[in-house]
N, C-alpha and C positions, 0 to 999 in steps of 0.2 A: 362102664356103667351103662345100662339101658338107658334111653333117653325116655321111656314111659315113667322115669321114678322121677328124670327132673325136669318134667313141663308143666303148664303154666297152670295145669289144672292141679298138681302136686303142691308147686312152691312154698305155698303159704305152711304145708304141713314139713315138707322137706327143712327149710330152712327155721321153723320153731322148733321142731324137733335139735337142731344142731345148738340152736340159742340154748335150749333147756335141758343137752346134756354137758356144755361148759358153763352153766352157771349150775348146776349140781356138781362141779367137780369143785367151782368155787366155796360153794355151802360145804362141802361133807370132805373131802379128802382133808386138808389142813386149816380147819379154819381156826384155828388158833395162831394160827401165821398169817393168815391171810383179812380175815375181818379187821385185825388191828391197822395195818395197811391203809388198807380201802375205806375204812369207816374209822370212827372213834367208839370201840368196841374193843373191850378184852374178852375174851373167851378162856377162862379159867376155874370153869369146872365141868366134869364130865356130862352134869346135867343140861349145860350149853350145847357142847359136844354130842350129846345124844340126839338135843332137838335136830339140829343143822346135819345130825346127817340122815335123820328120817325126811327134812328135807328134801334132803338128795336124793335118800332115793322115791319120794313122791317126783318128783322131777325127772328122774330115770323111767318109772313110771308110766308117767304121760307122753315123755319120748317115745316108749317102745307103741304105745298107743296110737301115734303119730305114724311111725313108720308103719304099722300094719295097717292104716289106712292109707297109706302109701300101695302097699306093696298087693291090698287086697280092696278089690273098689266095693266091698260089701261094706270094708269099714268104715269109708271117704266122710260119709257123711256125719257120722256118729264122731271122729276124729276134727271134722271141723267144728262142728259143733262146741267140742271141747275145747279148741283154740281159743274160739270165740267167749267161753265163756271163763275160762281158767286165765288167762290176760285178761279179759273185761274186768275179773273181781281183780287181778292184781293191779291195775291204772285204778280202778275206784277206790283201792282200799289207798291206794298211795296217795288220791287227791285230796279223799278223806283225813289220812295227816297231816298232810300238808296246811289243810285248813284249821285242825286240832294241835297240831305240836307246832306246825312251821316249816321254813323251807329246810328241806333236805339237802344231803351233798350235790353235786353237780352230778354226778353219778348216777345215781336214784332220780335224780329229773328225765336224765336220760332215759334212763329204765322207763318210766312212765310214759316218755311219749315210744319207746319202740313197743312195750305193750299196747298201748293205745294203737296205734299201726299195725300191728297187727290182729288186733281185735277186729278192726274196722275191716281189714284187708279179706280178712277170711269171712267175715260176712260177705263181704261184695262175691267173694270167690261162690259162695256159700248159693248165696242166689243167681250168678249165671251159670254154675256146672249142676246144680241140682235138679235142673227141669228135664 
């Protein structure tokens, strides 16, 4: 692999991109097997099934968006930007339930703070490669 796809001015897009094509494969390939698992969620109807995997592929999506800002520096910016702001709404919206419904699984706390981390991260990245 080139080492211009995974340095330090990449990382932040390189490694969401990889979070948000295994957690699309979580949403959409079987989530009828897999949300009961992981959450207290039945997935039994195809109208569940349909959302979770438009999910996915919004997730697939913004991967591929990530990697062409990887691979093309015309995109870098416009790619981070997205980072920044596509985890920024998902840590908001999570702390927003959190404070409306309550605490979450450990999971999903999770999730929240590595969204929040990388929110943050691609800003910081955001503002020293962009000069």
């Amino acid at each position: 692999m080139n080492s211009a796809y995974v340095n330090r001015k990449n990382f932040h897009l390189t490694f969401s991109a990889v979070i948000l094509f295994l957690a699309s494969l979580l949403y959409g390939l079987y989530p009828e097997q897999v949300f009961p698992r992981l959450f207290e969620v039945n997935i039994d109807s195809v109208d569940l099934r349909n959302i979770f995997r438009a999910i996915m592929c919004l997730y697939l999506g913004i991967a591929f968006i990530l990697i062409l800002g990887v691979l093309k520096s015309d995109y870098w910016k416009f790619a981070t930007l997205l980072v920044i702001v596509f985890m920024g709404c998902l840590a908001l919206g999570r702390l927003l339930s959190y404070f409306i419904d309550g605490k979450p699984s450990l999971f999903l706390i999770l999730g929240f703070f590595g969204e929040l981390i990388l929110a943050v991260f691609s800003y910081w990245q955001l503002s020293k490669f962009s000069k």
